[in-house]
ZATORKOL-745943 format. One record per residue: x, y, z of N, C-alpha, C, O in turn; residue number from 1; residue in three letters. Coordinates in nm, 3 decimals. Layout:
<recs>
{{X Y Z} {X Y Z} {X Y Z} {X Y Z} NUM "ALA"}
...
</recs>
This chain:
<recs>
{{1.973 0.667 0.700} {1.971 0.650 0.556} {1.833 0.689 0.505} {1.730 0.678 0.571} 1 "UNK"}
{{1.843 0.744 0.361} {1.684 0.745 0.323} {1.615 0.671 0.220} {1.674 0.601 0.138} 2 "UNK"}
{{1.516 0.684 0.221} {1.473 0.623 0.122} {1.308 0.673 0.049} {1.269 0.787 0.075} 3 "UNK"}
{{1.240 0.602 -0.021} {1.110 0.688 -0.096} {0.998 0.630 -0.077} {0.951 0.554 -0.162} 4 "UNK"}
{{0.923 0.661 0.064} {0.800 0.571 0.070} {0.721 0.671 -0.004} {0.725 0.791 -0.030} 5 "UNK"}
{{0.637 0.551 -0.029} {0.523 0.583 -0.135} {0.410 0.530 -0.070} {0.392 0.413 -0.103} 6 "UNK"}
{{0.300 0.586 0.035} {0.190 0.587 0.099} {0.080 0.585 0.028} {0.020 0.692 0.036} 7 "UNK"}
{{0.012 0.480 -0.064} {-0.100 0.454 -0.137} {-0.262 0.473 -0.059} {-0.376 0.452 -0.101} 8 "UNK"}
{{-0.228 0.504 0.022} {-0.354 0.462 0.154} {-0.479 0.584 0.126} {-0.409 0.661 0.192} 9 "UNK"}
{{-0.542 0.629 0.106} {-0.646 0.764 0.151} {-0.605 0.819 -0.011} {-0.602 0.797 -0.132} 10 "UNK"}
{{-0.574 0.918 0.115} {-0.511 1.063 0.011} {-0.396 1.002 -0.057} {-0.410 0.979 -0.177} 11 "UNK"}
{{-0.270 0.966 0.007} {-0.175 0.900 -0.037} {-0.066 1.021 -0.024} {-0.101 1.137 -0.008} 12 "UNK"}
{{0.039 0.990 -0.030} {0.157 1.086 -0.059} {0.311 1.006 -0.116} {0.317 0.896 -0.170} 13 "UNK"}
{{0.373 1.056 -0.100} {0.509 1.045 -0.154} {0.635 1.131 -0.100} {0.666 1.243 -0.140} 14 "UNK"}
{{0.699 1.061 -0.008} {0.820 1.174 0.035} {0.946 1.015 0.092} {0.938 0.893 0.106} 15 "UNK"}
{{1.052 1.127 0.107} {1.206 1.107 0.142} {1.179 1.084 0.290} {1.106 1.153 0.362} 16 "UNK"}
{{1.236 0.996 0.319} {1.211 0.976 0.488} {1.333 0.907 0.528} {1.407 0.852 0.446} 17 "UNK"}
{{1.357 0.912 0.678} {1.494 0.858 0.690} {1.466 0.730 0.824} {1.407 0.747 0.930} 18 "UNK"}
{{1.522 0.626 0.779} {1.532 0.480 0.857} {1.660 0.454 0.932} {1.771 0.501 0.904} 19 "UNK"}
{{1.635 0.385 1.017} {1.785 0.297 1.073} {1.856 0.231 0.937} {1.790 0.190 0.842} 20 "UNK"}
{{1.993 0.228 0.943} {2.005 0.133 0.903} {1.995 -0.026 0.904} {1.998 -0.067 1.020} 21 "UNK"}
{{1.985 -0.115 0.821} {1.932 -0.266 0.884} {1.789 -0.272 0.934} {1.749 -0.343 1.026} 22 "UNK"}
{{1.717 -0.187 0.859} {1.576 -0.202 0.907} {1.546 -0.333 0.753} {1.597 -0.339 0.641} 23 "UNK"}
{{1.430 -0.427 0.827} {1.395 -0.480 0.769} {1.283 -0.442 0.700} {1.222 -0.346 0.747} 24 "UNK"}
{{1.228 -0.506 0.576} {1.097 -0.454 0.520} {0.969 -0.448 0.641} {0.879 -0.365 0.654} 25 "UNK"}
{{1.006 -0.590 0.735} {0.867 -0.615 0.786} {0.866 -0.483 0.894} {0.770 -0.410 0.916} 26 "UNK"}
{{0.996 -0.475 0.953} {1.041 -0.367 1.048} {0.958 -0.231 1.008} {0.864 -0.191 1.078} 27 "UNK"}
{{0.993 -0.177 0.911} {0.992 -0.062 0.879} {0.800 -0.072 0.843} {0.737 0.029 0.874} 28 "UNK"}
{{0.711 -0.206 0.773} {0.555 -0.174 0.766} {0.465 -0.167 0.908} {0.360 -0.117 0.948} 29 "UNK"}
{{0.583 -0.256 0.962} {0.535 -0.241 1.165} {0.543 -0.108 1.192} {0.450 -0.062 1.259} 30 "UNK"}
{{0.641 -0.025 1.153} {0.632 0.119 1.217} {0.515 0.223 1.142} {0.448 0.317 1.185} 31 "UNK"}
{{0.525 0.176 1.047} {0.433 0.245 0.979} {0.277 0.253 0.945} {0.225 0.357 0.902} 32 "UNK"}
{{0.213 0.145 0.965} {0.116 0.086 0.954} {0.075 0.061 1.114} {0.115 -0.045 1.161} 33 "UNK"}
{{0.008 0.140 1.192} {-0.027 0.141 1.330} {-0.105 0.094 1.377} {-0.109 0.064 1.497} 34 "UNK"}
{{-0.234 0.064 1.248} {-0.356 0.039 1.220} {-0.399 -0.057 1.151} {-0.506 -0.117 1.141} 35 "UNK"}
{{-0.312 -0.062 1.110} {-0.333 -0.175 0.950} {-0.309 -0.309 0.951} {-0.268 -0.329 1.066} 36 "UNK"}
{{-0.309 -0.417 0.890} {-0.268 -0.534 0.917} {-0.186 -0.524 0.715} {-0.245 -0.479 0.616} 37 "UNK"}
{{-0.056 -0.578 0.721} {0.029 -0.621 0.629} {-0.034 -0.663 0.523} {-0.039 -0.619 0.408} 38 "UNK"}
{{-0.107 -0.799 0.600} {-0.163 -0.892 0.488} {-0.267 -0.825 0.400} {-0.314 -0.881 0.301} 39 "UNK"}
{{-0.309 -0.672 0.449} {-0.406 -0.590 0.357} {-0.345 -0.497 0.259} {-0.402 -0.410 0.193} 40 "UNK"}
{{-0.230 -0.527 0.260} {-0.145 -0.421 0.154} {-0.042 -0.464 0.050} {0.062 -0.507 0.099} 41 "UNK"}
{{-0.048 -0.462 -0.056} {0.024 -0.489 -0.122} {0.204 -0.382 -0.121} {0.228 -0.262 -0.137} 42 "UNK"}
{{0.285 -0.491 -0.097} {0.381 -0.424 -0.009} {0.512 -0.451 -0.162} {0.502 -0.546 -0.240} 43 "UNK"}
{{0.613 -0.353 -0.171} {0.646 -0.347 -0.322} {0.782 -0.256 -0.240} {0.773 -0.161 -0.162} 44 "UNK"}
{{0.925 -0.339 -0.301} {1.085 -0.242 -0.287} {1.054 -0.229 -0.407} {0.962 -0.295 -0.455} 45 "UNK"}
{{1.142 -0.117 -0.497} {1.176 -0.123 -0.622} {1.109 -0.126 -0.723} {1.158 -0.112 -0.835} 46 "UNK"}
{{0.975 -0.146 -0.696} {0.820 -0.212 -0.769} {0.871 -0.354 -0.751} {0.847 -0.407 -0.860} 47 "UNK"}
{{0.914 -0.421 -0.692} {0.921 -0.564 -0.691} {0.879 -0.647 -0.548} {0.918 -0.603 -0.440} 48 "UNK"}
{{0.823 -0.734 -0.553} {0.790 -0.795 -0.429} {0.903 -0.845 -0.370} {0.997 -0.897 -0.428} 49 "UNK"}
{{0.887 -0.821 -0.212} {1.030 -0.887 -0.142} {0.958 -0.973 -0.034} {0.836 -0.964 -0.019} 50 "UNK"}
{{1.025 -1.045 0.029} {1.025 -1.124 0.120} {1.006 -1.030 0.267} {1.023 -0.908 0.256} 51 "UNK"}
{{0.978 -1.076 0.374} {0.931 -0.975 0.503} {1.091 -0.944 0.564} {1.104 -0.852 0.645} 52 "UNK"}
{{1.197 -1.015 0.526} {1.323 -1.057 0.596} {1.456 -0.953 0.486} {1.577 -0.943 0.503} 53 "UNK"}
{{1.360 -0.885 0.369} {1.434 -0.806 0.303} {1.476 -0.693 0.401} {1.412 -0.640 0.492} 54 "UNK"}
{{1.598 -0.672 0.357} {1.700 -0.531 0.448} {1.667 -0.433 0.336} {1.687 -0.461 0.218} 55 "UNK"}
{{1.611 -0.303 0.385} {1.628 -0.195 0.346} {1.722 -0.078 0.289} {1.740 0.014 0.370} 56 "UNK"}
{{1.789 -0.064 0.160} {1.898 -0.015 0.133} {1.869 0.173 0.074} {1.778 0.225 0.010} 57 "UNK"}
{{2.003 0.227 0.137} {1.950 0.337 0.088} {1.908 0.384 -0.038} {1.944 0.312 -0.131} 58 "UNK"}
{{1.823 0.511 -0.077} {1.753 0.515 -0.192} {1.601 0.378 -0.243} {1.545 0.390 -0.352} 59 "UNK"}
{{1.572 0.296 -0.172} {1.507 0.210 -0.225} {1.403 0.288 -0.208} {1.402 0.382 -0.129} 60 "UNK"}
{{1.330 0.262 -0.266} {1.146 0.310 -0.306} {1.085 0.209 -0.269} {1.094 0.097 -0.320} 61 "UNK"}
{{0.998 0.250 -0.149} {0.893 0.142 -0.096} {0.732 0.199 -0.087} {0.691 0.308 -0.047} 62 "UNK"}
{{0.645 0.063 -0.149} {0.495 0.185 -0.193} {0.426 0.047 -0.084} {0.446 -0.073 -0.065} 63 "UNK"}
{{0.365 0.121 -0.051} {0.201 0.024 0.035} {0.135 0.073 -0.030} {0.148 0.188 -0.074} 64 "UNK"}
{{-0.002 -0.045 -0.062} {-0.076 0.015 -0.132} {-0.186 -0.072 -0.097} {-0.194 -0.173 -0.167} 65 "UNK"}
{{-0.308 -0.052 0.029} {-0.429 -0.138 0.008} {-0.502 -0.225 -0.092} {-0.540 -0.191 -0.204} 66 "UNK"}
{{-0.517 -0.345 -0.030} {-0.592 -0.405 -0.096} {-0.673 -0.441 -0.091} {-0.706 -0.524 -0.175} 67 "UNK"}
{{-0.758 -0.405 0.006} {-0.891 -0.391 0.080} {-0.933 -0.265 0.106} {-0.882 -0.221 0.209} 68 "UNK"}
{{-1.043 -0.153 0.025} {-1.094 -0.040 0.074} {-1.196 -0.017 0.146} {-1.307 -0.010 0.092} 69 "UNK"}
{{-1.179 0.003 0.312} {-1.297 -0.030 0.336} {-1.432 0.098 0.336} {-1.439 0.221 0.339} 70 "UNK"}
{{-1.508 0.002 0.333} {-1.649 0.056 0.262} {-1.692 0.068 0.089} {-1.785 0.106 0.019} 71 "UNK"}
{{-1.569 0.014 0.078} {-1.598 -0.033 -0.078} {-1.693 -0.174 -0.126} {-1.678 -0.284 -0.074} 72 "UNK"}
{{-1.752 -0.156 -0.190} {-1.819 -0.306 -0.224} {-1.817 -0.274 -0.365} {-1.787 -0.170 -0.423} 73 "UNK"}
{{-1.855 -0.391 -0.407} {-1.829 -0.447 -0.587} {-2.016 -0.433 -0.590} {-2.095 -0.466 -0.502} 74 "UNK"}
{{-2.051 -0.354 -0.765} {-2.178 -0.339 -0.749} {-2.244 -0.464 -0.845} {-2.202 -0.488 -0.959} 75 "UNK"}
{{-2.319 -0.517 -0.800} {-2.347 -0.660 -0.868} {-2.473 -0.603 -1.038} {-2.553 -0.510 -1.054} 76 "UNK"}
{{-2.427 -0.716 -1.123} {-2.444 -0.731 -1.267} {-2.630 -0.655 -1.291} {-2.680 -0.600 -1.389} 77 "UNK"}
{{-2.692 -0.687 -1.149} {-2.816 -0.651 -1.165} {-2.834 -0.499 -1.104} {-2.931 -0.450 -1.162} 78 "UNK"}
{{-2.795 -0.431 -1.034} {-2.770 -0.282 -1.032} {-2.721 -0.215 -1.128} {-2.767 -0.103 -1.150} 79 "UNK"}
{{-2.601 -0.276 -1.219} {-2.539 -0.201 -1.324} {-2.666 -0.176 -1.397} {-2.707 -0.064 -1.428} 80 "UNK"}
{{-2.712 -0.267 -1.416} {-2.837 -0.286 -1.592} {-2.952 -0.195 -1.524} {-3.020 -0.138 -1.610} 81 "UNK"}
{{-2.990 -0.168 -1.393} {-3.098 -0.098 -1.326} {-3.017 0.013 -1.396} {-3.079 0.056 -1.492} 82 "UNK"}
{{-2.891 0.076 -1.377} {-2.853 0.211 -1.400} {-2.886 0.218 -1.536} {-2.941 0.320 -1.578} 83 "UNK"}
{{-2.858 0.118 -1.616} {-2.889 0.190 -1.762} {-2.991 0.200 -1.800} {-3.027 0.275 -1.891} 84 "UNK"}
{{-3.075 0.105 -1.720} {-3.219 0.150 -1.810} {-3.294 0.269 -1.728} {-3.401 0.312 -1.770} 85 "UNK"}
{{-3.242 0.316 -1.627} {-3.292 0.453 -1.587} {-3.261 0.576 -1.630} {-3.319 0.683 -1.610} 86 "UNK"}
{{-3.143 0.544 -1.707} {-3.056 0.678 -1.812} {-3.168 0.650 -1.904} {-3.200 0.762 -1.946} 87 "UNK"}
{{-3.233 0.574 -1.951} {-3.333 0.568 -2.088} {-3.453 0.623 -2.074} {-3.533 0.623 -2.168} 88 "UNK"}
</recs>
């Protein structure tokens, strides 16, 4: 059966891919995610959150999408204000 993952990760992509049938959600982020741990991705059927025990139906649209980038950091209130007063 197929369905529309939606790979948020990097680059990211979007394609038609084909599953067992009776694959579960958690089933199908185990195969896919080799590297990754679950709990770092915001995991979405339909755009709607499901449970790990959701069955996969054909046509469903499934997006991962990190929620942790790593090497990203948040730039704190006193670097921002350094940037502006060096534009001056």
């Amino acid at each position: 059966m197929k369905i529309l993952y939606i790979n948020n990760d990097g680059g990211g992509f979007a394609d038609y891919i084909s599953i067992e049938p009776e694959t579960t959600i958690s089933q199908f982020v185990d195969q896919r995610l080799k590297h990754g741990i679950a709990a770092d991705y915001l995991i979405r059927v339909n755009r709607q959150p499901v449970s790990s025990d959701y069955i996969l139906q054909e046509g469903d649209r499934v997006s991962l999408t990190p929620t942790k980038i790593e090497g990203a950091r948040g730039a704190s209130v006193q670097s921002l204000g350094r940037r502006e007063t060096d534009r001056a």
